[in-house]
Z-matrix of the N, CA and C atoms (Angstrom, degrees):
N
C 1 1.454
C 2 1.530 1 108.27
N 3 1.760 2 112.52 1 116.25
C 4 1.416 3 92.42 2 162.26
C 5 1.127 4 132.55 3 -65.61
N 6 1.407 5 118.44 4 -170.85
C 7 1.245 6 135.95 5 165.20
C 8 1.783 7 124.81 6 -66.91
N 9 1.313 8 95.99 7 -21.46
C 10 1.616 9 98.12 8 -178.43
C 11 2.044 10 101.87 9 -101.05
N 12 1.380 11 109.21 10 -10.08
C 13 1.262 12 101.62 11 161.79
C 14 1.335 13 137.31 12 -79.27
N 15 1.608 14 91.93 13 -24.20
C 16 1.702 15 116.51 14 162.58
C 17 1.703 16 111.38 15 -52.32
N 18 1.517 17 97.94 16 -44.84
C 19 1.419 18 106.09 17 -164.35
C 20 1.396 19 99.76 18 -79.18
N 21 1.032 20 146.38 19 -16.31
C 22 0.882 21 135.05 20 -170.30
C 23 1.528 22 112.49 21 -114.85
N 24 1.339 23 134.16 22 -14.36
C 25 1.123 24 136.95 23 171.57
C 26 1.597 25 111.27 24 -102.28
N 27 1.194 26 117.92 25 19.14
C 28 1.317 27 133.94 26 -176.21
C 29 1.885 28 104.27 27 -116.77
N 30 1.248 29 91.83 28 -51.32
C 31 1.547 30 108.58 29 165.10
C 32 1.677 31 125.64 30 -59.81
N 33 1.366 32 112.84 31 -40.54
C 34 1.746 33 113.70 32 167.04
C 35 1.259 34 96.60 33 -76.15
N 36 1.655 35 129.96 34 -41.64
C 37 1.616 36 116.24 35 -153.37
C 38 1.799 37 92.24 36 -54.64
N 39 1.436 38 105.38 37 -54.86
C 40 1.734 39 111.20 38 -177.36
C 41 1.523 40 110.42 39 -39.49
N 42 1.342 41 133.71 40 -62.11
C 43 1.044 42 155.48 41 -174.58
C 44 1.522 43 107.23 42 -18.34
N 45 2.035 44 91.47 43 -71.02
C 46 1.262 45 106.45 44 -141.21
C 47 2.051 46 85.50 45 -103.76
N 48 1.334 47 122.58 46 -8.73
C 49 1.394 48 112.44 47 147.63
C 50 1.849 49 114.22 48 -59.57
N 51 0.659 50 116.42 49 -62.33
C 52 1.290 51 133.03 50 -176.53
C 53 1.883 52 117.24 51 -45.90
N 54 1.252 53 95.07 52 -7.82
C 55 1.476 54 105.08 53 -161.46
C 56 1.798 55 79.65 54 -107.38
N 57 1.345 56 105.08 55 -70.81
C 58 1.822 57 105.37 56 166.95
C 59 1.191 58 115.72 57 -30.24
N 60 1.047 59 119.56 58 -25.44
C 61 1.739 60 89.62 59 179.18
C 62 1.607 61 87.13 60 -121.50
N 63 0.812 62 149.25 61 24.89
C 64 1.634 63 132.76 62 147.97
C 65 1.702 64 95.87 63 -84.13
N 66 1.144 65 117.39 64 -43.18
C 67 2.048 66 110.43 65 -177.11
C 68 1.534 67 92.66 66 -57.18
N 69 1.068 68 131.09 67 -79.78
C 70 1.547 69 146.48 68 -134.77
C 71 1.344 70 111.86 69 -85.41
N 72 1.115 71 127.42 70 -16.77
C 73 1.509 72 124.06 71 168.64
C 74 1.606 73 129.57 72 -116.25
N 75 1.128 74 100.44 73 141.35
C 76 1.780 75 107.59 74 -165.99
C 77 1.628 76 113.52 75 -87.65
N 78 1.400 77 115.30 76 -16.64
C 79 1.301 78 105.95 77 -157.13
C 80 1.682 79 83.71 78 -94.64
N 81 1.581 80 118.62 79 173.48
C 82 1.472 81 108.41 80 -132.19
C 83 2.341 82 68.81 81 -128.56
N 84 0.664 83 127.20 82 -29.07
C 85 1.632 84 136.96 83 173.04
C 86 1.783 85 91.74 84 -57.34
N 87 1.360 86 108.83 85 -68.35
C 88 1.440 87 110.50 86 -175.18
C 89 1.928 88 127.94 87 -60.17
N 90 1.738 89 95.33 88 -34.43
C 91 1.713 90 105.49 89 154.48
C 92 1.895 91 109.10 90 -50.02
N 93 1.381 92 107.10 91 -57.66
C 94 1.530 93 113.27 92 -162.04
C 95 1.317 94 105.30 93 -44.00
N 96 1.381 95 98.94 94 -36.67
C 97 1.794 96 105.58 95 -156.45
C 98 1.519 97 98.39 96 -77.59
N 99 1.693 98 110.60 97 -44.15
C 100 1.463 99 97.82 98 -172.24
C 101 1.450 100 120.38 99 -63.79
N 102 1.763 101 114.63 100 -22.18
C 103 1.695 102 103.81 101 177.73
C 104 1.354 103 129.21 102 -77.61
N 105 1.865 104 97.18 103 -18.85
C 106 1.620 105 110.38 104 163.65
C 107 1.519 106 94.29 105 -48.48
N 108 1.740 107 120.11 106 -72.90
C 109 1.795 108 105.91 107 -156.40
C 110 1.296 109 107.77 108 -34.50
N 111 1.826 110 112.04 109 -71.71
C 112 1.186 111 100.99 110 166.98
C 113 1.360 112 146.13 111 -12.60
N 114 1.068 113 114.95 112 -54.32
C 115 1.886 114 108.02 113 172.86
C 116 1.574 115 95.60 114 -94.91
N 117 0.842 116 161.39 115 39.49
C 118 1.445 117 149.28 116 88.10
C 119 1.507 118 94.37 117 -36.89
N 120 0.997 119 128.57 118 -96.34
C 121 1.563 120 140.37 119 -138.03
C 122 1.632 121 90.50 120 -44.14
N 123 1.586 122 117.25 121 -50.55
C 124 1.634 123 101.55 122 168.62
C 125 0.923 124 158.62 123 -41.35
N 126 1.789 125 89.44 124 -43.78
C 127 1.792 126 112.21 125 165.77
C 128 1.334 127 109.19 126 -75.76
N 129 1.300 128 123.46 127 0.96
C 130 1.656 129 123.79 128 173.49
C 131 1.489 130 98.64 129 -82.11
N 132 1.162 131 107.67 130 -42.67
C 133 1.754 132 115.58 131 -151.87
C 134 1.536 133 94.26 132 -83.22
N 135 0.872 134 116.71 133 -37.14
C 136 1.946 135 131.35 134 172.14
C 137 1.700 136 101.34 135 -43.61
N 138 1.523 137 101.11 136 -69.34
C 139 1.419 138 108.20 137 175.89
C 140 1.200 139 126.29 138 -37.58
N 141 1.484 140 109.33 139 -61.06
C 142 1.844 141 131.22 140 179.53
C 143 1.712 142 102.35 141 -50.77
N 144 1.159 143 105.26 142 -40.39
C 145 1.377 144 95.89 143 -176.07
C 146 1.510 145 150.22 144 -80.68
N 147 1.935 146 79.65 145 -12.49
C 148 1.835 147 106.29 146 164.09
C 149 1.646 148 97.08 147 -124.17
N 150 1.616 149 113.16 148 53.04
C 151 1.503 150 113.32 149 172.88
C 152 1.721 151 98.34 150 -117.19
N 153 1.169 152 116.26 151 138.02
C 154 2.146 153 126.60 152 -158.19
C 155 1.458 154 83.68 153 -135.45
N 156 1.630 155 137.97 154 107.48
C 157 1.553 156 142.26 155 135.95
C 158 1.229 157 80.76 156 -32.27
N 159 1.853 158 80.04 157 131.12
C 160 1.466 159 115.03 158 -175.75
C 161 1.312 160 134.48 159 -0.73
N 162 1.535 161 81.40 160 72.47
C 163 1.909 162 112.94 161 -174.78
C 164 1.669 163 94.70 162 -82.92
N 165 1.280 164 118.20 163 160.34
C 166 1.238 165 153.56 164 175.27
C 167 1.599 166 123.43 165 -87.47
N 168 1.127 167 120.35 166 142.88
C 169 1.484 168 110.30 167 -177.58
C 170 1.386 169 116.70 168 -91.28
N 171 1.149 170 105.31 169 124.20
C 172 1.809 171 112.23 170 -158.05
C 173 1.847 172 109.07 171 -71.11
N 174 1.153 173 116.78 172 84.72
C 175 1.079 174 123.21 173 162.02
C 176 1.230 175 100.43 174 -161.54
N 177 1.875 176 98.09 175 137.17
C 178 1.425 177 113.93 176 -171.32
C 179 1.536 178 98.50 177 -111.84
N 180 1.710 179 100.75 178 135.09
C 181 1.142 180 118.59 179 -166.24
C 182 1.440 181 103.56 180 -128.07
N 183 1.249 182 129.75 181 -39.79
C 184 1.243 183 123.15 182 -179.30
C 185 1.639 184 98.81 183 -144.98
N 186 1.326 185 104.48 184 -164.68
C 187 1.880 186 109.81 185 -148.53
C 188 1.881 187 83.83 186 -98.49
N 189 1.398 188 124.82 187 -5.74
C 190 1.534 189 124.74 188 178.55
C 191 1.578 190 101.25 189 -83.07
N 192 1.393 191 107.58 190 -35.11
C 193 1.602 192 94.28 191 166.86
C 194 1.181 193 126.32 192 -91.23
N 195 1.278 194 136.53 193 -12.68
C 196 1.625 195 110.52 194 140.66
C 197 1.185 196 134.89 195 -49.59
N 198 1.393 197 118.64 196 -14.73
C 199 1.553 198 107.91 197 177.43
C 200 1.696 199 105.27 198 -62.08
N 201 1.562 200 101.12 199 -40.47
C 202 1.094 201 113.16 200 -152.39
C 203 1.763 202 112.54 201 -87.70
N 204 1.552 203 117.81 202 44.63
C 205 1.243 204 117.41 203 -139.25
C 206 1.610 205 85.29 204 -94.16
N 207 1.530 206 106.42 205 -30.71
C 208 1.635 207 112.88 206 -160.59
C 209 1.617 208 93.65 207 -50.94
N 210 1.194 209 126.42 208 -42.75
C 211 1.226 210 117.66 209 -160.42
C 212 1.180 211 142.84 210 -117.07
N 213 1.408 212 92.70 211 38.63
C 214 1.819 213 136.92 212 -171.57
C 215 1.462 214 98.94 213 -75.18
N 216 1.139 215 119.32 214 163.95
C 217 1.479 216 122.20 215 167.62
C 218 1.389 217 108.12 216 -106.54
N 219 1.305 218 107.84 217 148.54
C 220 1.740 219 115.75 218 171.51
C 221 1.344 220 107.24 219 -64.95
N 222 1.523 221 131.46 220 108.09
C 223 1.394 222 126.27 221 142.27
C 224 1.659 223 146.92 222 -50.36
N 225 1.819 224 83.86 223 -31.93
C 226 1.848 225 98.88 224 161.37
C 227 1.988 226 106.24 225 -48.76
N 228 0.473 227 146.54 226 -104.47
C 229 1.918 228 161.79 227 -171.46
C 230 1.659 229 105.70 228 3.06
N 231 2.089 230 88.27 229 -53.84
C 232 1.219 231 100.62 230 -174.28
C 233 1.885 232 126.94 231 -77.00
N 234 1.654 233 103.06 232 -16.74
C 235 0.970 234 105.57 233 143.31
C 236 1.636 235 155.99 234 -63.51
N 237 1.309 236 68.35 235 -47.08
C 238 2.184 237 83.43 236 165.26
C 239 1.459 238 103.79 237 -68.49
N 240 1.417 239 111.92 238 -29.43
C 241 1.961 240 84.87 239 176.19
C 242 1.471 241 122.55 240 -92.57
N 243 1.453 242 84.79 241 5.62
C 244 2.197 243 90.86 242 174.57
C 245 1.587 244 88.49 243 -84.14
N 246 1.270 245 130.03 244 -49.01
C 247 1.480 246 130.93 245 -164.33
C 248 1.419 247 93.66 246 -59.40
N 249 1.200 248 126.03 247 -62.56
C 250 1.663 249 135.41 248 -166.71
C 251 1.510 250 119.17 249 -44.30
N 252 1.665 251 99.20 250 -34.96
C 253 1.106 252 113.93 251 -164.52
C 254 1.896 253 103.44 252 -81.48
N 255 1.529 254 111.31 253 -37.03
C 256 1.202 255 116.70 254 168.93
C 257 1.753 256 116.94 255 -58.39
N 258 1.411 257 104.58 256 -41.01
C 259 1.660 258 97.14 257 -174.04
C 260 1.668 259 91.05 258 -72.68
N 261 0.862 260 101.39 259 -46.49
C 262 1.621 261 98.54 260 -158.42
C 263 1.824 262 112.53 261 -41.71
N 264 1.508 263 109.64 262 -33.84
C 265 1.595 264 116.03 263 146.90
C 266 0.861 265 113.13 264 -49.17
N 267 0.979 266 130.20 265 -83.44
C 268 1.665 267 140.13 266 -149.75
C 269 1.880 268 96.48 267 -41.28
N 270 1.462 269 111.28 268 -69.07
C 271 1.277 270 116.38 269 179.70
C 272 1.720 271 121.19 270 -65.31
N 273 0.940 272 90.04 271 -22.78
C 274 1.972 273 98.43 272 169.29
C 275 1.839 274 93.37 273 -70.30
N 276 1.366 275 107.23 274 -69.77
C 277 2.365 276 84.04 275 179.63
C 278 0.990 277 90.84 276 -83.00
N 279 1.342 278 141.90 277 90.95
C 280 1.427 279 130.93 278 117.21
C 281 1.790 280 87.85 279 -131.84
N 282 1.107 281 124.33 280 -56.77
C 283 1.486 282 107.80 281 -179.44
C 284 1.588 283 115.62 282 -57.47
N 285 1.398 284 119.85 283 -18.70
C 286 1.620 285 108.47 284 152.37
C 287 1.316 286 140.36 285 -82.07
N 288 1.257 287 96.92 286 -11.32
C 289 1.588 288 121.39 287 156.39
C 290 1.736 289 116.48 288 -64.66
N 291 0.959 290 129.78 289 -59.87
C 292 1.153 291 142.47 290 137.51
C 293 1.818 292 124.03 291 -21.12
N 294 1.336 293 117.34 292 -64.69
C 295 1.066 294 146.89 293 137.74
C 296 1.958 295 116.28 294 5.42
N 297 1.620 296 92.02 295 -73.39
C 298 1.476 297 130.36 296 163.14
C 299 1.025 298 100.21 297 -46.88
N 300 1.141 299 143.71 298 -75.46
C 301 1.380 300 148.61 299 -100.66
C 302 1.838 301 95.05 300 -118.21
N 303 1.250 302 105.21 301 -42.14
C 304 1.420 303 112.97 302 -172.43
C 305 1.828 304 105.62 303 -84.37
N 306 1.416 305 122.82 304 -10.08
C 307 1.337 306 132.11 305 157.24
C 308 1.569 307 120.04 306 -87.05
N 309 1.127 308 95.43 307 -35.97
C 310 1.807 309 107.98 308 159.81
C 311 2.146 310 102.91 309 -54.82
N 312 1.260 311 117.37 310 -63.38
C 313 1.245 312 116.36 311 173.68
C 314 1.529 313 125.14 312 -44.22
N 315 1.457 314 93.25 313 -83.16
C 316 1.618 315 118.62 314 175.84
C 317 1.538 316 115.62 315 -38.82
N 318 1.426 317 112.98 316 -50.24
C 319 1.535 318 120.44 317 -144.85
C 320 1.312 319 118.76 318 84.57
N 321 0.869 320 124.96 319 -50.10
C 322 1.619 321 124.72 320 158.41
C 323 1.314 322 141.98 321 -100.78
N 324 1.672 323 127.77 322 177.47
C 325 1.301 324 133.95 323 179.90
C 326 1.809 325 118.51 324 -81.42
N 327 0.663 326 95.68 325 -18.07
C 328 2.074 327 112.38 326 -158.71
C 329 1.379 328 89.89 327 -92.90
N 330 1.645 329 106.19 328 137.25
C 331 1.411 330 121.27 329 169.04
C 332 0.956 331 116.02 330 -58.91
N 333 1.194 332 111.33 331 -31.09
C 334 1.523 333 102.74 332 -172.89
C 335 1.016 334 130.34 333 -71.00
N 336 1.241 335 123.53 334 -2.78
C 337 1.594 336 138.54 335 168.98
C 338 1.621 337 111.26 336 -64.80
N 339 1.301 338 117.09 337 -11.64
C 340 1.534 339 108.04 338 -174.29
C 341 1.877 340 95.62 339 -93.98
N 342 1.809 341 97.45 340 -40.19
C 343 1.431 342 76.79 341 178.90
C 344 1.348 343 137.04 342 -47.08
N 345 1.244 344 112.29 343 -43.30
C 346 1.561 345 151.29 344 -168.68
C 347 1.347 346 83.61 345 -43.42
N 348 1.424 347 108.25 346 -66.38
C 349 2.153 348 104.69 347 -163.26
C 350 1.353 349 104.51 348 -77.90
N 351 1.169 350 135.79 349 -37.69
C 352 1.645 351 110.01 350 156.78
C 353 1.345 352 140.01 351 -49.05
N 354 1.409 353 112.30 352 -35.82
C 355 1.498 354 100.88 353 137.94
C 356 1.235 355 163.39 354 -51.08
N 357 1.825 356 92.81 355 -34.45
C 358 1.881 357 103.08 356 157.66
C 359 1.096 358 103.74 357 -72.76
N 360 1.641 359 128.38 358 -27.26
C 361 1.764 360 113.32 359 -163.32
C 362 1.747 361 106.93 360 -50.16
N 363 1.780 362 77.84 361 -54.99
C 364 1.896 363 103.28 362 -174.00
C 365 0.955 364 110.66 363 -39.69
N 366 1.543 365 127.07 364 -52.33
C 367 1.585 366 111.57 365 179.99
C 368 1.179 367 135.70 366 -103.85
C-alpha cells in the first residue's frame, strides 16, 4: 500500500466518520466536533492530492533543479490547508459562540429543545 492510498483512505475514513456523527447526534458540542473531523479529513485529502513519491521541495535554486521540476511537490494544496485551517478557527469560535448563547436560551445542548417550544408555541 502506498503512501498516497494511506492518504487518501485515511482522509474518507475522517470524512465519512465525521458525517456519522453530524446525522446521529443531537447535542450541538458533539455536531461541532463531528464537522471539525470532517475538515480534517479535507485537509488530508487536500494534502494527498498535491502529495509526488519522493517529490522534491519546490524551490528553484539553481538550473539542476529545473531539471528536476517533474518531481516537485505542489505547494498550492498545502496552502489552502494552512488557509483552511485558519477559517476553520475562526468559524469553530463563532459557532461556539453561538453555541453559548443558544444554551444561555434553551437551557440546554440538544436540538431537540427547539422542537419542544414549537410545540408549546403551537398550542
Amino acid at each position: 500500500m502506498t503512501m498516497l492510498n494511506i492518504f487518501l483512505l485515511s482522509s474518507t475514513s475522517l470524512i465519512f466518520i465525521g458525517l456519522y456523527g453530524v446525522l446521529t447526534r443531537k447535542n450541538i458540542v458533539k455536531i461541532l466536533l463531528s464537522l471539525n473531523i470532517i475538515e480534517t479529513g479535507i485537509n488530508l485529502l487536500l494534502v494527498a492530492f498535491g502529495y509526488v513519491e519522493n517529490g522534491e521541495v519546490p524551490i528553484l535554486t539553481s538550473s539542476e533543479s529545473l531539471k528536476n521540476i517533474v518531481n516537485m511537490v505542489d505547494p498550492v494544496p498545502q496552502a489552502l490547508v494552512l488557509t483552511s485551517i485558519v477559517i476553520g478557527l475562526g468559524t469553530t469560535a463563532f459557532a461556539l459562540g453561538l453555541t453559548i448563547r443558544y444554551y444561555k436560551t434553551h437551557g440546554t445542548l440538544s436540538i431537540d429543545a427547539s422542537d419542544e417550544e414549537e410545540v408549546m408555541l403551537n398550542e
